[in-house]
C-alpha positions in Angstrom: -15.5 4.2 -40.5 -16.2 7.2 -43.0 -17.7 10.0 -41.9 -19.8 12.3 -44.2 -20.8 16.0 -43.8 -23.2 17.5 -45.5 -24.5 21.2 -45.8 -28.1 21.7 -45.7 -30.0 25.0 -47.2 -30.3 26.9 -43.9 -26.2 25.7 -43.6 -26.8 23.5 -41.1 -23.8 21.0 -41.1 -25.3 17.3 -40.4 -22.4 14.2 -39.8 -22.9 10.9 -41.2 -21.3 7.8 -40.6 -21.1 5.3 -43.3 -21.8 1.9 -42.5 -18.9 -1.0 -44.1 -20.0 -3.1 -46.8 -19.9 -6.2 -44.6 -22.6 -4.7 -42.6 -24.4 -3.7 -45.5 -24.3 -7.1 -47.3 -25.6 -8.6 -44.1 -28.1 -6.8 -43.2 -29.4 -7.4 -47.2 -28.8 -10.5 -46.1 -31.0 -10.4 -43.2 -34.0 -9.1 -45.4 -34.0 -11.2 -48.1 -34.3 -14.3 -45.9 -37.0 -13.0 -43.5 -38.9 -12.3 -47.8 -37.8 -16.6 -48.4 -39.2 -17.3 -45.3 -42.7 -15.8 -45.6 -42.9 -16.6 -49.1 -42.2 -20.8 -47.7 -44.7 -20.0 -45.4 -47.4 -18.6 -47.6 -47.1 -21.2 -49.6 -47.2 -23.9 -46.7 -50.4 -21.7 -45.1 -52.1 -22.0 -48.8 -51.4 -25.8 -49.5 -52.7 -26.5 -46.4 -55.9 -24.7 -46.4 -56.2 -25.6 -50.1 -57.7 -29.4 -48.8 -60.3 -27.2 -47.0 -61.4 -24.7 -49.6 -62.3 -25.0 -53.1 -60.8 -22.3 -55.9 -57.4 -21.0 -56.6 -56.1 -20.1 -52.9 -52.7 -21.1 -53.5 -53.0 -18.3 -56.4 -54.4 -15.4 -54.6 -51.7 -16.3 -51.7 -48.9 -15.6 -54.5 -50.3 -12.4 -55.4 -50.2 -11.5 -51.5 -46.5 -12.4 -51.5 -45.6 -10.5 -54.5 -47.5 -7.6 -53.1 -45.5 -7.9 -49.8 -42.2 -8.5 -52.0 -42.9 -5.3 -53.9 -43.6 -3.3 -50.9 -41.3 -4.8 -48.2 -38.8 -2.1 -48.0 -41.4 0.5 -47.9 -43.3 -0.8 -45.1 -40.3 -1.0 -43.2 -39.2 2.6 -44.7 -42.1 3.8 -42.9 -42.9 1.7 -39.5 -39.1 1.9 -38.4 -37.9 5.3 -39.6 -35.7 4.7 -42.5 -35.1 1.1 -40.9 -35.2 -2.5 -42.0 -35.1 -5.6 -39.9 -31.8 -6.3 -41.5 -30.3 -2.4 -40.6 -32.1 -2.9 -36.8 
């Protein structure tokens, strides 16, 4: 594996170690099917509380997802310190 140093401004030297791109692509990998799978289940969840309620559900469900796609990595970002389920 690489390793990386870098130099901070109080010259503080901080190692790295790069992750391979196999890992990488995986772990992308990993993400973007936990996203397909709550988008299918959104959509499942909305169809079938659409027989129930009257209005555009399905709609306002969509807009939730795209919400959650836009803002996935953040939230993870955030709740596991610079971690993703795919990078756990």
């Amino acid at each position: 594996m690489k390793l990386i140093e870098l130099n901070t401004a109080q010259q503080v030297k901080l190692d790295f170690t790069l992750a391979p791109v196999q890992l990488r692509i995986f772990a992308f990998a990993i993400d973007y099917i936990i996203l397909i799978a709550l988008f299918y289940g959104i959509i499942f969840f909305g169809v079938f509380l659409e027989r129930y309620y009257v209005g555009d559900f399905v709609e306002t469900l969509m807009y939730f997802f795209v919400l959650i796609f836009f803002f996935y990595s953040l939230i993870q970002e955030i709740a596991f310190k610079g971690r993703s389920f795919g990078k756990i």
